[in-house]
C-alpha positions as CSV (number, residue, x, y, z in Angstrom):
1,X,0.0,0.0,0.0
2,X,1.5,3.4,-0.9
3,X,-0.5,5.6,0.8
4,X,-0.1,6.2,4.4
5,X,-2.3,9.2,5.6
6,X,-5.3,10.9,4.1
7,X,-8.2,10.0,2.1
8,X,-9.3,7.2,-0.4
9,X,-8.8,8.5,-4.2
10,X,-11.7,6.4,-4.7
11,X,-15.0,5.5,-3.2
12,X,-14.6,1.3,-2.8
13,X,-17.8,-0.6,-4.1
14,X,-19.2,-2.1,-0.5
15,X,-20.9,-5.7,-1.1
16,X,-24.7,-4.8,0.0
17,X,-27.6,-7.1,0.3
18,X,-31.3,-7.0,1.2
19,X,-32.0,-6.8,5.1
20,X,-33.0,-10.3,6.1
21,X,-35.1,-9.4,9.1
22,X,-37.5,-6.7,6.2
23,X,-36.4,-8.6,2.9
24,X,-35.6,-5.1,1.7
25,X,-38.6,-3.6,2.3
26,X,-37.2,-1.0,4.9
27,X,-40.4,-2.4,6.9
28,X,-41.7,-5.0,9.3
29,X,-45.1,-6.0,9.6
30,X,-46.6,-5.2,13.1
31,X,-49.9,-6.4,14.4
32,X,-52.2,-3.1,13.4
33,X,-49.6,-1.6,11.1
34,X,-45.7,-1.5,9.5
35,X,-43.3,-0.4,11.5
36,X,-39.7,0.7,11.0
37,X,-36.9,-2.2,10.0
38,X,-34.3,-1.6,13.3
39,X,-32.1,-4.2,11.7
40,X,-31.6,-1.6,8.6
41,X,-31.9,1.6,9.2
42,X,-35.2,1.3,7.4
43,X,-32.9,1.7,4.2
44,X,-33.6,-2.5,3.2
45,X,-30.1,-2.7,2.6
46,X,-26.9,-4.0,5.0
47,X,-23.3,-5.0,4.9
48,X,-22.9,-8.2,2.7
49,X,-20.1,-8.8,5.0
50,X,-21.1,-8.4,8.2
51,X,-25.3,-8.3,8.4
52,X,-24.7,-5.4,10.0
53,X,-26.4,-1.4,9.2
54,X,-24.8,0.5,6.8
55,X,-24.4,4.2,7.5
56,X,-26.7,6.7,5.7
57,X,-24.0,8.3,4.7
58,X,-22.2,5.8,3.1
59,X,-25.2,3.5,1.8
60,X,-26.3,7.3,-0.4
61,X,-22.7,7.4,-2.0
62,X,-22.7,3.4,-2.5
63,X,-26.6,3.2,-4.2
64,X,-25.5,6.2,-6.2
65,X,-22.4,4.2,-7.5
66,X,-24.5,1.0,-8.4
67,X,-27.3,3.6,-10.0
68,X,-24.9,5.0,-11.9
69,X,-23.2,1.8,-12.9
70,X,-27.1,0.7,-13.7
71,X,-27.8,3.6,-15.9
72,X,-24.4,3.3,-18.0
73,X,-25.4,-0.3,-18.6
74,X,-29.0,0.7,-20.0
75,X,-27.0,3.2,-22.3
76,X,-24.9,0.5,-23.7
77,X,-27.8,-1.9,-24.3
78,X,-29.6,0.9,-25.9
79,X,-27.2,1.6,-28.4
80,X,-27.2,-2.6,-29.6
81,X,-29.5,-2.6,-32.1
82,X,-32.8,-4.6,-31.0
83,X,-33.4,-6.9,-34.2
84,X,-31.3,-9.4,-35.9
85,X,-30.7,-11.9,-38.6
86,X,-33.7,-12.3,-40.8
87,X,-35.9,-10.0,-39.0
88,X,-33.6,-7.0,-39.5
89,X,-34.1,-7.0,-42.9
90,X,-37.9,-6.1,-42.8
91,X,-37.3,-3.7,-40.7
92,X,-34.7,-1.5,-42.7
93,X,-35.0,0.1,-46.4
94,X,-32.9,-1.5,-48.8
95,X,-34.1,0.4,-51.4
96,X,-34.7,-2.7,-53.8
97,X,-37.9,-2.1,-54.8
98,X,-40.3,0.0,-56.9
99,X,-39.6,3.6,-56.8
100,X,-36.8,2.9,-53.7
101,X,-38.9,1.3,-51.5
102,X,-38.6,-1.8,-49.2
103,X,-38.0,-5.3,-51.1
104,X,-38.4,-8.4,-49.4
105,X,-39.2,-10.8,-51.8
106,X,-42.4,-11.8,-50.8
């Protein structure tokens, strides 16, 4: 380890999972009505490690990494296009047929 004092140049990726106690629901069900999860924070998520609360703090910056990591993976699926092989070809102008239009050869 180089570094000896001062802090992180980047935020580390925490394992999280769902709260066991609230399955990730952030809330227990009492007997008249929900109540808070203690065991998370009400946030539905803890330590993967430990089972343990994650702080505010930290769980914000750590959804807000997977979010982001989340959204850059819907921008690369996006940009794939959706059809291919045979089905492609209907869906595109090829410009084969009368007056520039779509040929198929149907």
């Amino acid at each position: 380890m180089k570094k000896s004092h001062g802090p992180a140049f980047r935020v580390a990726q925490l394992d999280l999972a769902k709260c066991p106690i609230c399955r990730g629901n952030a809330v227990v069900k009492g007997v008249f009505h929900e109540l808070a999860c203690i065991q998370c924070q009400s946030s539905g998520w803890v330590s993967a490690d430990t089972g343990d609360a994650v702080p505010l703090k930290v769980l914000v910056t750590q959804l807000s990494i997977r979010l982001q990591a989340a959204e850059h993976q819907v921008e690369l699926l996006s940009r794939e296009p959706l059809l291919s092989g045979p089905a492609a070809l209907y869906e595109h102008n090829n410009r084969r047929g009368a007056g520039g239009t779509n040929y198929t050869g149907d």
